[in-house]
MARBA-3410 file (N, C-alpha, C, O; in Angstrom, 1 decimal):
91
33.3,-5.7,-25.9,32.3,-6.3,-26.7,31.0,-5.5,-26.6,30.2,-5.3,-25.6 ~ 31.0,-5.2,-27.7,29.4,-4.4,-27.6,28.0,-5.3,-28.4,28.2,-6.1,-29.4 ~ 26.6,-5.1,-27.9,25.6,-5.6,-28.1,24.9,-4.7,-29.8,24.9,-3.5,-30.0 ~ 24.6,-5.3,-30.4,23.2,-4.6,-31.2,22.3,-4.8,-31.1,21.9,-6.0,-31.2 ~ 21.6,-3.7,-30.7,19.8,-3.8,-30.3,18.9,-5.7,-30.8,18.1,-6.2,-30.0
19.3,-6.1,-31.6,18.8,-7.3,-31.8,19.4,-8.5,-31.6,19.2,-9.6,-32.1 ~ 20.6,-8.1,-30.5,21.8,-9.6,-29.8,20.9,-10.0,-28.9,20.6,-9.1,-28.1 ~ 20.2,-11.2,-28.6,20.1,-11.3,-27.4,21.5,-11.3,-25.9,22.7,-11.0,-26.1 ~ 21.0,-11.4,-24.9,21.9,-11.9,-24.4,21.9,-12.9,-23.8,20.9,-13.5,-23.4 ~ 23.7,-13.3,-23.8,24.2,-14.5,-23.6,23.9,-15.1,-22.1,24.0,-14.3,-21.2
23.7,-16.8,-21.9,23.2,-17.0,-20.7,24.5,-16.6,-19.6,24.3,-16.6,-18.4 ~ 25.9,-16.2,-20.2,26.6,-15.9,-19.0,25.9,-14.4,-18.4,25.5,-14.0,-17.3 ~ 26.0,-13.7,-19.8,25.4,-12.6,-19.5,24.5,-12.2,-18.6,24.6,-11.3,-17.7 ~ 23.3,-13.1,-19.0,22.2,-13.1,-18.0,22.2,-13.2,-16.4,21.5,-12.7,-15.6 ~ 23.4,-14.2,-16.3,23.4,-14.8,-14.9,24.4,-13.7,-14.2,24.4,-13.7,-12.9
25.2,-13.1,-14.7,26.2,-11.9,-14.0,25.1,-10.8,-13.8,25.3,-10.3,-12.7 ~ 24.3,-10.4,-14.4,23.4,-9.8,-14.7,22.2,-10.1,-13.6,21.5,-9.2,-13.2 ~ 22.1,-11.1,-13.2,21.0,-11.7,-12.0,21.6,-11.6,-10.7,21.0,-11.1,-9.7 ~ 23.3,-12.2,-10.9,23.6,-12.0,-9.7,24.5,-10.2,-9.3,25.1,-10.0,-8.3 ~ 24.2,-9.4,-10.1,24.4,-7.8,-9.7,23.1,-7.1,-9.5,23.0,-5.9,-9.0
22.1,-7.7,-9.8,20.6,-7.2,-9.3,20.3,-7.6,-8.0,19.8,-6.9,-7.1 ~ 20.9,-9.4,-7.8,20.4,-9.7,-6.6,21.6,-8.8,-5.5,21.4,-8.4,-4.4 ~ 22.5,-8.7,-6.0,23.3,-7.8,-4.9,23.0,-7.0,-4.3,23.1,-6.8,-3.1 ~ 22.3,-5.9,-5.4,22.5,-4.5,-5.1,21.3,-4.6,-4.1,21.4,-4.1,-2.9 ~ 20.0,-5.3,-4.6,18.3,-5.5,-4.1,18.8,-5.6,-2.6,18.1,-5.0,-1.8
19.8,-6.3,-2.1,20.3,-7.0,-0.8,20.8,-5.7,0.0,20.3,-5.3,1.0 ~ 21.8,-5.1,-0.7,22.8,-4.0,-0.2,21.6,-2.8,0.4,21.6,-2.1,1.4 ~ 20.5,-2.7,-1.0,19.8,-1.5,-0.2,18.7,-2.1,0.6,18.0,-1.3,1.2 ~ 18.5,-3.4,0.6,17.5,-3.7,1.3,17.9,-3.5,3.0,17.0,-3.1,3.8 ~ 19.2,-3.9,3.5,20.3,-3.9,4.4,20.4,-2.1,4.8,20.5,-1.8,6.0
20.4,-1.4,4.1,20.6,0.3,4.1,19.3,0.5,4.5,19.2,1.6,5.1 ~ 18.2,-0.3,4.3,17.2,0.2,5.0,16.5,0.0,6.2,15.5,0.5,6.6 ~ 17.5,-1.1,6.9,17.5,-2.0,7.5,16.7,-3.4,7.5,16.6,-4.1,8.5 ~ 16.3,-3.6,6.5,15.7,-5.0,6.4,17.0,-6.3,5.7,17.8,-6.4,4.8 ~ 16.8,-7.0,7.0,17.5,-8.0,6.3,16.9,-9.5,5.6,15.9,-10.2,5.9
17.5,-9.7,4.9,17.0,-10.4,4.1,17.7,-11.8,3.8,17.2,-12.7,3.2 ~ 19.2,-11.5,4.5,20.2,-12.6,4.1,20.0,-14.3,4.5,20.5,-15.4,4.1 ~ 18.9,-14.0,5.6,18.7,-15.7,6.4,17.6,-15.9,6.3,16.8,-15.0,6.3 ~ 17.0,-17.2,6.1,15.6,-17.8,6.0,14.4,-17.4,7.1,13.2,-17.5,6.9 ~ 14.8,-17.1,7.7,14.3,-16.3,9.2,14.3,-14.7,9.1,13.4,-14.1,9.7
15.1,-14.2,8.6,14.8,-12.7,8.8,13.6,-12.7,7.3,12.5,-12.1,7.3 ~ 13.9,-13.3,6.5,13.4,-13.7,5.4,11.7,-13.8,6.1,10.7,-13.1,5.6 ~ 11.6,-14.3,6.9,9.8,-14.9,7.0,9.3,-13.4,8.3,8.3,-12.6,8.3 ~ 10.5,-13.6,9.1,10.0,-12.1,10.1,9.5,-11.0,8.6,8.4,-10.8,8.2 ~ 10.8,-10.5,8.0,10.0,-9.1,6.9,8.9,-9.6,6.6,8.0,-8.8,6.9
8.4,-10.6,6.2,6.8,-11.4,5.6,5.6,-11.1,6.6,4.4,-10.9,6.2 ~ 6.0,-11.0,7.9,5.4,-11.4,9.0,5.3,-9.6,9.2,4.2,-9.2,9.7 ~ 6.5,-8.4,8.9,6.4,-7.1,9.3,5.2,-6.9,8.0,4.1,-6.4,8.4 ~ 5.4,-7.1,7.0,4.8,-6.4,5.8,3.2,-7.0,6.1,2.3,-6.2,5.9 ~ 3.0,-8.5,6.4,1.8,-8.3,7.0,0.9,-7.4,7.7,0.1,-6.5,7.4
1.5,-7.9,8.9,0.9,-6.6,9.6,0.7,-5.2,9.4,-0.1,-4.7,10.2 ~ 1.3,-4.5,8.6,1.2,-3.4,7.9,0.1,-3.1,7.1,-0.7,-2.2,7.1 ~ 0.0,-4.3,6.3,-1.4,-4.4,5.6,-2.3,-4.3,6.1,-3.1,-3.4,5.9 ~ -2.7,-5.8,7.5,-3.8,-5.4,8.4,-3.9,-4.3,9.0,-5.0,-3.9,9.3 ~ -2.8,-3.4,9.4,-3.2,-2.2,10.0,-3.6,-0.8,9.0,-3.9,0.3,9.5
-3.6,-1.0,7.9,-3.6,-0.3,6.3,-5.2,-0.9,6.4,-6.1,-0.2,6.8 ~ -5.4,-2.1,6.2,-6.6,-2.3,6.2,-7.8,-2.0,7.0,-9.0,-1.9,6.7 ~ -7.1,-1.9,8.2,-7.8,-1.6,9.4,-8.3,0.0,9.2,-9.5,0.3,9.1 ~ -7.4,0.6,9.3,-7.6,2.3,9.3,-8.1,2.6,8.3,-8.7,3.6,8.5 ~ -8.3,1.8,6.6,-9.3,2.1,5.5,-10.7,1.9,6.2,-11.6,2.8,6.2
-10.6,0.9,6.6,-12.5,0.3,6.9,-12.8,1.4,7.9,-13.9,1.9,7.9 ~ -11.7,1.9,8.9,-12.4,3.1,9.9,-12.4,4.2,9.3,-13.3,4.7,9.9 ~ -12.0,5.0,8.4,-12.2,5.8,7.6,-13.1,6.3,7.1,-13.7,7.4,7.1 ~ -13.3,4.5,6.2,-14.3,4.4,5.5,-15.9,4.8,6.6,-16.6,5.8,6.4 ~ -16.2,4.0,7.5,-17.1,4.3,8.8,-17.4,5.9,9.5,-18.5,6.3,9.8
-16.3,6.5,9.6,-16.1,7.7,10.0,-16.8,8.5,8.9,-17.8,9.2,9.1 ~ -16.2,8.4,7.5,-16.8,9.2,6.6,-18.2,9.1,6.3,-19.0,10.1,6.2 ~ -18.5,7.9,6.3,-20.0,7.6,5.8,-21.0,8.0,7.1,-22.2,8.1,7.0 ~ -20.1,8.3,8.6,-21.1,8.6,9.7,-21.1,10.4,9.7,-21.9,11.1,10.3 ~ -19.9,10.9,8.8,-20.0,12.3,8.6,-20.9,12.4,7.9,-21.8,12.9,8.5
-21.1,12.0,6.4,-22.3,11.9,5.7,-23.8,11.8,6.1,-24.7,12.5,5.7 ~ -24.2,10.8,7.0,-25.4,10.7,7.1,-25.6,12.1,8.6,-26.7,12.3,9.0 ~ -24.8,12.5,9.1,-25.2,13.1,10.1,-25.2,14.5,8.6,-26.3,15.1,8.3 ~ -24.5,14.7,8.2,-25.0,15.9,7.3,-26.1,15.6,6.8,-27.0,16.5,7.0 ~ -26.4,14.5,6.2,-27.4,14.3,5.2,-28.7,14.8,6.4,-29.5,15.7,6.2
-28.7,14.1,7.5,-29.9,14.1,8.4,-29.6,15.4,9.2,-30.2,15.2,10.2 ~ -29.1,16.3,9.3,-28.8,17.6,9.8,-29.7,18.8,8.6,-30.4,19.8,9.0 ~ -29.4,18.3,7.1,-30.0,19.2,5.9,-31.3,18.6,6.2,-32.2,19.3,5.7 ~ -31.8,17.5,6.7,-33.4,17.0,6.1,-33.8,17.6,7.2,-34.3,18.7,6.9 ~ -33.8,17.4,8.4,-33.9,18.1,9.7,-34.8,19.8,9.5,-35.9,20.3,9.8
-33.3,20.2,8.9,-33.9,21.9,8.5,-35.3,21.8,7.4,-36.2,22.6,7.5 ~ -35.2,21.0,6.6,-35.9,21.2,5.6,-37.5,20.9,6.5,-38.2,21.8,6.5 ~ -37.9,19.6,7.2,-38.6,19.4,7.9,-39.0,20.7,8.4,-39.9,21.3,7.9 ~ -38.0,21.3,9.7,-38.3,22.5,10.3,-39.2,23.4,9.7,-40.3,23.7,10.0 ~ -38.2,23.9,8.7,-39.1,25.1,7.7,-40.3,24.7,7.0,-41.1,25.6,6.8
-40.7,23.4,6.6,-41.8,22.6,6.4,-42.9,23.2,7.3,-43.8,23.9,7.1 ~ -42.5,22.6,8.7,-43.4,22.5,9.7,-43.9,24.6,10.1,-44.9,25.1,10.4 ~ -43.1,24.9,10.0,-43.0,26.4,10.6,-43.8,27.3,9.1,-44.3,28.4,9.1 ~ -43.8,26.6,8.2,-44.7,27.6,7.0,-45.9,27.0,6.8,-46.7,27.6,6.0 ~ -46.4,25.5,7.5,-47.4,25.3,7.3,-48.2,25.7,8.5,-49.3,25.1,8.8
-47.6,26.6,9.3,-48.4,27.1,10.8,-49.5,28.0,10.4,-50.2,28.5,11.3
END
């Protein structure tokens, strides 16, 4: 049986169709080692992918700090000189 572009599909369709998505989502999720099959490994991955975030988060905000303390030490390193040669041409 073939479809034309304007068949919807049928609700068996759909649900064979739901349950070969949810399979495969399982099989590679399992190949990656995440399991997913029990209500418990289910909340542990919840609990891994958290903490990933926090630590994603974490290392942005130091970054973020790191950069902006590169910045002002340049910025005050360039004013510094400018000062210098200031002071040394109005001798």
């Amino acid at each position: 049986m073939t479809l034309k572009d304007d068949e919807p599909f049928s609700a068996i369709q759909l649900a064979q169709l739901k349950m070969v998505v949810r399979e495969a989502v399982k099989e590679e999720m399992a190949d990656a080692g995440l399991r997913i099959d029990d209500a418990s490994h289910q909340d542990e991955a919840k609990e891994d992918f958290r903490f990933v975030r926090r630590l994603r988060k974490a290392v942005d905000g130091a970054t973020g700090k790191i950069g902006a303390a590169v910045v002002l030490g340049l910025t005050s390193g360039v004013l510094w000189l400018i000062y210098q040669g200031i002071r040394i041409a109005v001798k």
